[in-house]
C-alpha positions, 0 to 999 in steps of 0.5 A: 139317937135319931138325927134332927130333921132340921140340922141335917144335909139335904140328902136325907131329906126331912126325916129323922133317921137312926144312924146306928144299925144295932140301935135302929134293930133293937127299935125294930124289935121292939116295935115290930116295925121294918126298917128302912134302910137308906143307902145314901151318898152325903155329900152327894151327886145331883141324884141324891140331893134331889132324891132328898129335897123331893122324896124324903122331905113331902110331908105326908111321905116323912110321915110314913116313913117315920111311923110305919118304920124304922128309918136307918141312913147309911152314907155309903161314901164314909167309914166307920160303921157306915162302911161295915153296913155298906159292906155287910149288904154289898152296897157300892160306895159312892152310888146313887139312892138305894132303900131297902125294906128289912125285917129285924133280922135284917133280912130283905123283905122285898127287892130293893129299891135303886136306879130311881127317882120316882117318888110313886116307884118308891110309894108303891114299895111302902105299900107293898111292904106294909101289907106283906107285914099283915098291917093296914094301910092307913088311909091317909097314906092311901090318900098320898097315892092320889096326891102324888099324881096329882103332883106328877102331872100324871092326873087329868082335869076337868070342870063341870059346871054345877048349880052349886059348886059347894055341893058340887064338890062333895058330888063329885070326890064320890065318884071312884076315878076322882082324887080332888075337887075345887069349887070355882068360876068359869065365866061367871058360872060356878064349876067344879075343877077335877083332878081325876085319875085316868088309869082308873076310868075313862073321861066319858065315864066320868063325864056320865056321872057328871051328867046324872048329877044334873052337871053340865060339861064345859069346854072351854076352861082358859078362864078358870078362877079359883073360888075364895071358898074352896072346900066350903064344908071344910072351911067351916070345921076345926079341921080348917086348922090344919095342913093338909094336901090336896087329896085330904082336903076334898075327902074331908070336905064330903066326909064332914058334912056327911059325918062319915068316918068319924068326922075325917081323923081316920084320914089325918096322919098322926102329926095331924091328928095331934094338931087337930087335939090340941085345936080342939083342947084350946077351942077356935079362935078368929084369929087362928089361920086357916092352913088347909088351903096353903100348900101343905111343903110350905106351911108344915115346917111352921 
């Protein structure tokens, strides 16, 4: 029996855990799947609770968790069979967050995650483990490295100015360094703002691309405006219909119009994806919202 996710301390975040190890094995071998096993303090420090109201409860990242594993929470300050886990992989009680990634015999797979808070720490352990278990990263796991960036800060922005910024978007999310593009104005010119990624390129190399797509640079970006059509190509489509980050969003946007990679579901999680069925089952109405320009923690719950 796993937790609901809407019934459950806010340590553990949003995702719905098995919280007994025999049965949380037994899932494993059936499924193939690892487990993660989340060593967690309920109720806990500042530590935990943040660990849980920002790691375990983005979207995309509950996402992952729950379909690439077998997620187990152990409260590491109770008894019980919390407490025999606790003892059988020699965690401390009354500690801070500690994940481990374990096959079905409950041997570890990788060294431990502990001592951190950082959300891209504990993505690149997802990654590692899914490959060294021979399976494929699915992409919209690969598109939440990006958007992680982009949420910690550690992305950088530019603008360019572009004769058309609907195009120019699809121009630009191209370019290798780039995680996300938006279509608005600048001194009633029509830019394209980019997040992009340093560690993959310098801004001159960016810039040059830029430049041979006949873009203009623009220094001076204080009056930055949002267009009412982000993402144009997007907004056209059913996948409109959808929550979806910042990262997802851009790529859609060039891959639709484009008709690449089945029209974009190779880059929607399962839980998007079975929205996107159900929207194409019942048809698009006027009256449904458009989600996907909404911020994908505040309008997933609904």
């Amino acid at each position: 029996m796993k937790t609901n996710r809407n019934q459950q301390p806010k340590e553990v975040g949003k995702v719905s855990w098995f919280r007994n190890y025999e049965e949380a094995m037994a899932e494993s071998k059936l499924t193939k799947k690892p487990i993660f096993l989340f060593f967690q303090e309920v109720p806990g420090c500042s530590t935990c609770v943040y660990f849980g109201l920002n790691l375990l409860s983005y979207p995309l990242f509950v996402e992952a968790i729950e379909n690439e594993f077998i997620p187990l929470a152990i409260y590491n300050n109770v008894g019980g069979d919390d407490k025999k886990v606790l003892a059988m992989y020699n965690e401390q009680a009354w500690n801070n967050p500690v994940v481990r990634f374990i096959d079905n015999s409950g041997l570890d797979l990788v060294p431990k995650l502990e001592n951190s808070i950082n959300p891209f720490t504990l993505y690149e352990k997802i990654i590692e483990v899914i490959l060294i278990t021979k399976r494929f990263v699915p992409q919209y796991i690969e598109l939440l490295g990006g958007e992680l960036k982009i949420l910690l800060g550690s992305s950088h922005v530019t603008y360019y100015e572009t004769p058309c910024f609907w195009s120019g978007e699809t121009s630009m999310i191209q370019h290798p360094m780039v995680l996300s593009t938006e279509a608005g104005w600048i001194s009633g010119n029509e830019v394209v703002k980019v997040h992009f990624d340093p560690e993959h390129g310098s801004l001159d190399e960016l810039n040059n691309y830029a430049l041979d797509q006949s873009f203009y640079l623009i220094n001076n970006d204080d009056s930055y405006i949002k267009d009412i059509n982000p993402q144009y190509y997007l907004k056209g489509s059913i996948f409109a219909l959808l929550p979806l980050s910042f990262t997802q969003r851009s790529v859609l946007n060039y891959v639709i119009p484009y008709k690449k990679d089945g029209e974009g579901e190779n880059y929607l999680s399962p839980l998007q994806h079975r929205l996107l069925q159900i929207h194409r089952k019942n048809g698009r109405s006027r009256q449904e919202v458009e989600l996907y320009d909404y911020n994908i923690e505040e309008i997933w719950p609904f």
